[in-house]
N, C-alpha and C positions, 0 to 999 in steps of 0.2 A: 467431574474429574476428566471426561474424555472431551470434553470442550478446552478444558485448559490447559492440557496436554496436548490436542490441537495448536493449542495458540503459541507451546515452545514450540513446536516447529514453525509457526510463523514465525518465530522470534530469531530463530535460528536461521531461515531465512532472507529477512528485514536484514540480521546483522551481515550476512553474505552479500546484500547488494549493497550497503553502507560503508566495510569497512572498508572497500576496496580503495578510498579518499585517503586513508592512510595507508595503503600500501606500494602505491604507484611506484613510489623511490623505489621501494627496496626493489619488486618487481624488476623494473626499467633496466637495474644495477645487476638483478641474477641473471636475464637474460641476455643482456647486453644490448638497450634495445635506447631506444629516446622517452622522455617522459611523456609526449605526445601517443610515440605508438602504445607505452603503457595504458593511457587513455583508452583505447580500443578495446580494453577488457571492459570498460566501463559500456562504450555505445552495444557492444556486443548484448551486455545481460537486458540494457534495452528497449533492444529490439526483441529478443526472446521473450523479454515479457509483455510485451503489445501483442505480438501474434499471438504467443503459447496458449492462452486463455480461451479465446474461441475457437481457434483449432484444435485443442486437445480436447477441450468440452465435447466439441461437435464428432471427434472420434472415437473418445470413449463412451458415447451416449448408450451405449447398447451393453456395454462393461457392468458388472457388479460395482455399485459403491464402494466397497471396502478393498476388493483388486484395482480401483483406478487409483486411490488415495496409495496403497500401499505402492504400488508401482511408481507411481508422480516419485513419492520418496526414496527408494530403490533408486532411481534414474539418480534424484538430486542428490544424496550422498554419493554415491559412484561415481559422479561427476568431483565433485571436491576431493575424495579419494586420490583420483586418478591426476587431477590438478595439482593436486598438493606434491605430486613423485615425479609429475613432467618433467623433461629438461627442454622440451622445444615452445617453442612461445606463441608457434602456431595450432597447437595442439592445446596451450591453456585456455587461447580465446574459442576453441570449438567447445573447449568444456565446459565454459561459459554461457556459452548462446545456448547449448540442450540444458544446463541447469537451469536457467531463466523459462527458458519453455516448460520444465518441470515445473518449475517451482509456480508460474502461473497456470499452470493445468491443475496443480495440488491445491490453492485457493481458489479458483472456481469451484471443484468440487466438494471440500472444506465447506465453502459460505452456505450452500443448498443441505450437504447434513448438518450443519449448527444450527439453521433455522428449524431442524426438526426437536432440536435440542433446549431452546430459549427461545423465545422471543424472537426475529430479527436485528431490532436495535439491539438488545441485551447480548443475542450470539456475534454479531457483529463490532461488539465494544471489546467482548473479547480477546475474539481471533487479533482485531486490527491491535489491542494495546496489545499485542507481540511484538510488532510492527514496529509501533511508537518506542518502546524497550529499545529496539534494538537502532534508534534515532541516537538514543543517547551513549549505548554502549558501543556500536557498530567501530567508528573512527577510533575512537582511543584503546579498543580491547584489540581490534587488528594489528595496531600501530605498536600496541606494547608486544603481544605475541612474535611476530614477525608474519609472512606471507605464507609462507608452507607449515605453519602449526596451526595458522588460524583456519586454513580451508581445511584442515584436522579438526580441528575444534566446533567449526560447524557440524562437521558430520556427525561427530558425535553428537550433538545436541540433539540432533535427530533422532536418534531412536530409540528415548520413550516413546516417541509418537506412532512406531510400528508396533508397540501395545496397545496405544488405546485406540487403532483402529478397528479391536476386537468388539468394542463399546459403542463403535459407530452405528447408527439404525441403516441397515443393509437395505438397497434393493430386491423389494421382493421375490421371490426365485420365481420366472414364466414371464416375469413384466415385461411388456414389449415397449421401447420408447417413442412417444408421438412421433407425428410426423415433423422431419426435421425444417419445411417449411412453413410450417406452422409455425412455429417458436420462431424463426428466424424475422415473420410477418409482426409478431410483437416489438420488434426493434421501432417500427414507427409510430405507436402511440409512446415508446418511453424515451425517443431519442434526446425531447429536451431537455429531459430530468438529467440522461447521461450527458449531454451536454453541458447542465450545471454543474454536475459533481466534476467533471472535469478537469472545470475552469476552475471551481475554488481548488480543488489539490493541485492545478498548475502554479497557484497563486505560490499556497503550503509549500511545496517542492523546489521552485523556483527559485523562493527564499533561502530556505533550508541549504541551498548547495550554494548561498553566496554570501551566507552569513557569518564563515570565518572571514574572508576577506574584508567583508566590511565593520565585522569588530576589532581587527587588527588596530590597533594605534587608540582605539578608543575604549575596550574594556578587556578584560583576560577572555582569550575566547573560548576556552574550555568552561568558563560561567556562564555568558553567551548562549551558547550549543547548549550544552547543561539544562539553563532555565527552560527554551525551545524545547528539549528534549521533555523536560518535566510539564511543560503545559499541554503538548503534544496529550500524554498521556491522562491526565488531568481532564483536557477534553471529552476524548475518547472512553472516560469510564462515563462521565458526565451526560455523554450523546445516549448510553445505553439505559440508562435509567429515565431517559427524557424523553428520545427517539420516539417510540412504541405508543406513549398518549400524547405529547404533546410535539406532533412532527413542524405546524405549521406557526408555533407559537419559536420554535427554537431558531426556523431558518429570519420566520420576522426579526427577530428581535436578534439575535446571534448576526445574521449578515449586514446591516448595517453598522455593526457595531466593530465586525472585522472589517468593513471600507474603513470607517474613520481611524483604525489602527493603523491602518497599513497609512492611510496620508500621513498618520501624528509621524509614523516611524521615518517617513520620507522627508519630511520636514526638523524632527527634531532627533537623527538617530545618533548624533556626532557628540549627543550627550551622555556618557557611559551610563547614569541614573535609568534615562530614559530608555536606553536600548537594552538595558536588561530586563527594566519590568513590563513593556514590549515586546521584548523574545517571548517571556513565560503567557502573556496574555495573549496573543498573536497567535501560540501556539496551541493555547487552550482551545481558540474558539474556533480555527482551523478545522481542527478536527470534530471539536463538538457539530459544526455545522455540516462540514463535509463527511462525517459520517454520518449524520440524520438524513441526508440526501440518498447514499449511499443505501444506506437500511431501506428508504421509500423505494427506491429501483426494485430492491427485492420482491417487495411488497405489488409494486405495480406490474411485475413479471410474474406472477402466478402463473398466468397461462404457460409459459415457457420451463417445464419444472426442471429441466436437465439442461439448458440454456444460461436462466436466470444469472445464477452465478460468475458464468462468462460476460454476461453483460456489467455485472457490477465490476469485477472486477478491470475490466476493460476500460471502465471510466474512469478507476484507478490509474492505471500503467500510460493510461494514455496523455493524464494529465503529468502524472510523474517524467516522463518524457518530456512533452514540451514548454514545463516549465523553465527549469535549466536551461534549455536552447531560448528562449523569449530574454529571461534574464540577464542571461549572459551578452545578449547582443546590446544591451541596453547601459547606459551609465548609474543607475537609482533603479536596483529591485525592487525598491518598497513599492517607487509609481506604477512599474508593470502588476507587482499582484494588486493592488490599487484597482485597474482597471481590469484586470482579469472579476474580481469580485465585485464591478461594477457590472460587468456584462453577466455573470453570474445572478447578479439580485434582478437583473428586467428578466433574465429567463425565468426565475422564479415567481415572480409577477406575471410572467404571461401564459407561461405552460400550464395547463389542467393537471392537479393532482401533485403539487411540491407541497401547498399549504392544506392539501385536504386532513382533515386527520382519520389515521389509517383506518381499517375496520378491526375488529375483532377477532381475533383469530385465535384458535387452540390449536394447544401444540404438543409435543411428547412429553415436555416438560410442565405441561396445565394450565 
């Protein structure tokens, strides 16, 4: 239960950084501002969530487990709170940029007690199908709410989750935290695994923010989004039951299999049939791969126990950033994640420990 009450606030979250695609209008219109600068709440959350994750890891190292988590959320409600009653537009985008910091400080820390909770793949399928949830409800739940109920509505979602951090396995009381160059020295055996997770979620993301546009005129895009949205998820449970025994079997056979999707999508997407049942497959294996990557980081970050999680999460946020920006510059999303998971599958090939399968490990949960 405290893992999945975890994962509404990821969900809660996810929807916080998604719906904002349908709020822009309305936004733009209450402050009186251009659809462009409305935009800025978007690069604002981020960049909070590229930085947040390793910097707020790396401050709170010394923190109680259950004071960082509840504070992370403390912070990110009070931000939406406070967002949601603004009248100044430069005061919404501040609010933005410390939520996003929150909110990746709150998943770092999150990912390191789920793994005490499940498994990694399994706590990681999780947390993430919060995430994946909130892919599919994020735009159309913002959009029907309006802008200032919805950053209400976020907050509220939040706090069950300030109960079951009662549930949390606490750092032990006297624990002193490694040394912080230590853990930071582990970034170069696992850089190219963060590397790959990256590249496949820039692919994932990429897509994901150009996929109304390019179902426009060719299928309903809220079916579209929809299928996406459900294979997303789909994956994501798929990765957690798979991830934990069969790490090397999933990216084999999963990553070539999202290259040849992504060409079929680029080649054949103008066909309504084809780009839906593409959305839902595209999205399955998205995730099912790029969380199995994801779970390994964990796994190959032991040494770094108060670190870890900033790591994964960072290869997250990092790719979620620049896939958008790749895509966008490009005429055919499909060819850019095409190639992002073409450069993805040689890193997998070449770095030590993508295909190894993981070791055995016990955990709070057996």
């Amino acid at each position: 239960m405290p893992l999945y009450l975890l994962a509404l606030a990821v969900f809660a979250m996810g929807t916080s950084e998604f719906m904002l695609a349908g709020l822009v209008p309305g936004i733009a219109a209450a402050f009186a501002v251009s659809p462009a600068q409305a935009g800025y709440l978007t690069s604002a959350f981020a960049a909070g969530m590229v930085a947040g994750a390793p910097v707020m890891a790396a401050l709170a190292r010394s923190w109680r487990r259950r004071t960082a988590l509840l504070c992370f959320l403390a912070v990110f409600v009070a931000m939406h709170v406070a967002g949601g009653l603004t009248t100044s537009f430069g005061v919404l985008v501040g609010t933005r940029l410390v939520a996003a910091i929150a909110n990746a400080g709150f998943l770092a820390v999150a990912l390191i007690a789920a793994t005490e909770l499940a498994r990694p793949g399994r706590a990681l399928a999780v947390l993430l199908g919060g995430s994946t949830a909130a892919c599919v409800v994020g735009i159309p739940g913002g959009a029907l709410l309006g802008w200032r109920p919805a950053f209400w509505a976020v907050a509220a979602l939040c706090l069950p989750a300030f109960a079951a951090v009662r549930w949390i396995p606490d750092t032990p009381a006297g624990r002193e935290p490694g040394d912080l160059r230590a853990e930071l020295a582990v970034l170069r055996p696992v850089a190219g695994v963060l590397l790959t997770g990256a590249f496949v979620n820039a692919a994932t993301f990429g897509v994901f923010t150009s996929l109304a546009p390019v179902a426009s005129g060719v299928a309903p895009v809220p079916v579209v989004l929809g299928a996406f949205g459900v294979g997303c998820f789909a994956g994501i449970t798929a990765a957690g039951r798979l991830a934990d025994r069969w790490t090397g079997r999933v990216v084999a056979i999963g990553g070539p299999l999202l290259l040849a999707g992504w060409v079929a999508a680029a080649l054949a997407a103008a066909i309504p049939v084809v780009l839906v049942t593409l959305a839902f497959t595209q999205g399955a294996l998205s995730f099912a791969v790029g969380g199995t990557v994801i779970a390994r980081i964990l796994r190959l970050a032991e040494a770094a126990p108060t670190m870890k999680g900033a790591y994964a999460t960072a290869a997250l946020n990092v790719g979620a950033t620049a896939g958008p920006v790749l895509t966008g510059a490009a005429g055919n999303p499909f060819w850019v994640a095409a190639g992002l998971v073409a450069a993805a599958s040689v890193l997998a090939v070449l770095v030590p420990g993508v295909f190894a399968r993981p070791p055995r490990v016990r955990t709070a949960a057996g």
